[in-house]
Every structure is written in structure tokens, then in C-alpha cells.
C-alpha positions as CSV (number, residue, x, y, z in Angstrom):
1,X,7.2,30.1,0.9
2,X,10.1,32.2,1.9
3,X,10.9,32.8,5.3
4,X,10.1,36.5,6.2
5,X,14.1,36.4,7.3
6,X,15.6,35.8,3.7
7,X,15.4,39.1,1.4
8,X,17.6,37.2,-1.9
9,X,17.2,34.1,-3.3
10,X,19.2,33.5,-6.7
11,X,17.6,30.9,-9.0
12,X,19.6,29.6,-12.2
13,X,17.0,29.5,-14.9
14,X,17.5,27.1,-17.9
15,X,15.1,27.3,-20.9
16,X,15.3,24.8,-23.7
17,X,12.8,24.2,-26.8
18,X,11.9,20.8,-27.4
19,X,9.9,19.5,-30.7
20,X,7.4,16.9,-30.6
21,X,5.4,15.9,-33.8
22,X,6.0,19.2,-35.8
23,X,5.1,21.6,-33.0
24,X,7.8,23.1,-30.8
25,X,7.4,24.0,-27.0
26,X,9.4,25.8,-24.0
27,X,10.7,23.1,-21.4
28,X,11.9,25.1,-18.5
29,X,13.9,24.4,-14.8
30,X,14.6,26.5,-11.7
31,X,18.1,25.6,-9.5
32,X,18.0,27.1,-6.4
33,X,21.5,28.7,-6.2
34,X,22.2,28.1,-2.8
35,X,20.7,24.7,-2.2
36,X,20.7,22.7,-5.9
37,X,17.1,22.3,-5.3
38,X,15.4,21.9,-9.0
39,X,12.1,22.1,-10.5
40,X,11.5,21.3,-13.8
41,X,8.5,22.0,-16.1
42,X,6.7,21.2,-19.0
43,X,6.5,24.9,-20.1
44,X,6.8,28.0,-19.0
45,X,3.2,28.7,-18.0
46,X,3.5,26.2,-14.9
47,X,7.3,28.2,-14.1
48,X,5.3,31.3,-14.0
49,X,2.6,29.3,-11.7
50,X,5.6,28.1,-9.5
51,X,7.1,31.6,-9.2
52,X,3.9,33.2,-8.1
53,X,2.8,30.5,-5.8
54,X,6.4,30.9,-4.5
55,X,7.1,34.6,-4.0
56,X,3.6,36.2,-4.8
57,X,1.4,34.4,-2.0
58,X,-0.3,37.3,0.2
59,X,1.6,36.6,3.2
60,X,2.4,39.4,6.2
61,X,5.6,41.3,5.9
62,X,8.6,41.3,8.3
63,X,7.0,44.9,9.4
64,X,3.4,43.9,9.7
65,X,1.4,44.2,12.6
């Protein structure tokens, strides 16, 4: 999760279709800009998953009580 201090992060997203058999599917990565961190995953259902879990978690605000 974020620390409540950081307001930006920048992620380099890379998309690529791969083909296995005779069906095509979305591969995806994240590369945090500022640290080279990388996920990686095996479509873009589990990137959405990752992004929620990363920036969507019900979590108090800088402002909360």
C-alpha cells in the first residue's frame, strides 16, 4: 500500500499478446518508475486485481480523523 505521504506514483505499463495453441491472450507488466520494481502477469484481469489491491484498499486518508 502507498504511504499516505506519496500523492504520484508513475508506473510504465507494457502490454504484449502472446498466442498459445490457436488462442491469443494479453500478458501484461507494471515498472514502478521510480524504483524499477516489476510485476508481471498472466493477463490483464490479475493487473487490474494488482492495481486495486494496490491503490483501491479502504485505507484512512492523510485528513482522517
Amino acid at each position: 500500500m502507498l504511504n499516505p505521504k506519496e500523492h504520484y506514483v508513475s508506473y510504465l505499463l507494457r502490454l504484449r499478446q502472446i498466442q498459445t495453441d490457436s488462442r491469443f491472450t494479453w500478458v501484461a507488466s507494471v515498472q514502478n518508475t521510480a524504483t524499477g520494481e516489476q510485476h508481471c502477469f498472466a493477463g490483464v484481469d490479475a493487473l487490474v486485481e494488482f492495481l486495486l489491491a494496490k491503490f483501491f484498499t479502504e485505507q484512512p486518508g492523510p485528513n482522517s480523523d
